[in-house]
N, C-alpha and C positions, 0 to 999 in steps of 0.2 A: 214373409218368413215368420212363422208360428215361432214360438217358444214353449217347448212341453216343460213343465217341471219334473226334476229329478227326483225321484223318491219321494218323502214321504215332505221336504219343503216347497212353501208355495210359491208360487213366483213375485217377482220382485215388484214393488209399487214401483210407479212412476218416482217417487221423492226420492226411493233406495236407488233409483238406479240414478237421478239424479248427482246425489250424495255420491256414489261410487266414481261417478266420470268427474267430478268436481277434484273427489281423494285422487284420480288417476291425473287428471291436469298439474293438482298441487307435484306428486311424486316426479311427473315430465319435468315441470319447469325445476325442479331441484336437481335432475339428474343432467339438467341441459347447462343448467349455472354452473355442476362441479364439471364439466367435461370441457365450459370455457375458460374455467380459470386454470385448467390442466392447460388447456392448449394457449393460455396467456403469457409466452415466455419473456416478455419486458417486465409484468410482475413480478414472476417467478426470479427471473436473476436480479430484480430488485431486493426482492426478499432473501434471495441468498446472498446476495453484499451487503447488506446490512446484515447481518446473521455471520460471515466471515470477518464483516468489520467489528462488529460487540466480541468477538474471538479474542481476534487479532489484540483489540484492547486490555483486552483482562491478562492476553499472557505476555501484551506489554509491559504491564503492570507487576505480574508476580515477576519475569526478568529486571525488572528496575531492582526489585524489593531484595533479590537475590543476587546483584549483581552489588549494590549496595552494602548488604548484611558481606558477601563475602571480600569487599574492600577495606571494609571495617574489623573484621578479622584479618586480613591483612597486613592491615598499619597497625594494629597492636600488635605484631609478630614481627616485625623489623624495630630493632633498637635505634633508640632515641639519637646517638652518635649519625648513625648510617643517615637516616633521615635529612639530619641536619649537615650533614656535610652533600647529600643530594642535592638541598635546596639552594646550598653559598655555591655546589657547582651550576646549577640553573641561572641564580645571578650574576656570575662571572658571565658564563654563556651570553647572557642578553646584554650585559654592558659591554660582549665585546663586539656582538653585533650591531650596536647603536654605532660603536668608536670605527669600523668596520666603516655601518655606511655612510656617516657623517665622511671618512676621508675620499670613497669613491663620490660623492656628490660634489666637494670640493674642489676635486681635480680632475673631474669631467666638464668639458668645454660646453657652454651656454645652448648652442644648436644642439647638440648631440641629445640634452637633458630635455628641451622642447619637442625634440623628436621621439622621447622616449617620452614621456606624458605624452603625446599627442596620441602614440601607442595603443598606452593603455588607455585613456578614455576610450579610442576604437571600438579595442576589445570590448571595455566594459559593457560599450553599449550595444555590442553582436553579439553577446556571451551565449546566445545558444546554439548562433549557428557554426561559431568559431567551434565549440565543444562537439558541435555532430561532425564538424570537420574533422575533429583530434579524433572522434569515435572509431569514424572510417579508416583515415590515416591508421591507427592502433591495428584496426583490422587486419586491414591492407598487410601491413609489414606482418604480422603474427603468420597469417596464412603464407606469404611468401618463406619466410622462413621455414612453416611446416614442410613446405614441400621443396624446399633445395637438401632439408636433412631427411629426407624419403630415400 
C-alpha cells in the first residue's frame, strides 16, 4: 500500500511517523487509565465517603459552634432566680431518687436482687442482640397497630 503525499507536504520520515504512533500509544494509555478509574467504583465511593465524611465534619463543627453560641444566649436571657431555683429542683430530684432507691434495695429480698443483677449482667453482655430484638419487637407492634386503625 503506497502512500501518495497530499498536496504540496512531503511524506512522513520514518522517525515522524515513529514519533506519531509513540504520541498515539502515550494518548491510548491515558484514555485507557481515565476510563479505568471511571469504571473503578470501590475507588470512586471511597473517594466519595471520604469527601461526605470531611462534609459531614465541618457542619458538625459549625452546628456545635452554633448550637453553643445559641445556648449561651440562652442562659444570659433566663434570670439568675429561675436558674437557681431550676438547679435546687435538679437537686432535690436526685436526693430523692438516691432515698427512692436506697429503700427499694432495702426491702427487696436477697434472691430477688441476685436475680435482678444476674439480669442485667445478661443483658449487658447481649446488648446488641437484646436491642435488635427491642428494634423488631417496636416494629412488630407499630405496624400492627397501623393496621388495626386502617
Amino acid at each position: 500500500m503506497s502512500h501518495q503525499p497530499q498536496g504540496d507536504r512531503p511524506a512522513p520520515t520514518p522517525e515522524e511517523l515513529s514519533d506519531r504512533v509513540e504520541h498515539a500509544r502515550d494518548q491510548l494509555g491515558q484514555t485507557v487509565q481515565a476510563l479505568a478509574a471511571k469504571t473503578d467504583v470501590k475507588a470512586q465511593t471511597k473517594a466519595k465517603a471520604a469527601e461526605v465524611k470531611d462534609q459531614a465534619a465541618l457542619l458538625t463543627g459549625q452546628l456545635r459552634d452554633k448550637a453553643a453560641q445559641a445556648a449561651g444566649l440562652i442562659k444570659d436571657k433566663i434570670p439568675d432566680p429561675v436558674v437557681d431555683k431550676a438547679a435546687h429542683a435538679a437537686a432535690q430530684m436526685r436526693d430523692s431518687t438516691i432515698h427512692a432507691g436506697h429503700l427499694v434495695a432495702d426491702k427487696t429480698p436477697g434472691p430477688v436482687r441476685d436475680k435482678a443483677a444476674s439480669a442485667a449482667t445478661g443483658a449487658r453482655t447481649n446488648r446488641t442482640p437484646l436491642l435488635a430484638a427491642a428494634a423488631v419487637l417496636a416494629v412488630f407492634l407499630l405496624l400492627r397497630r397501623n393496621r388495626r386503625n386502617k
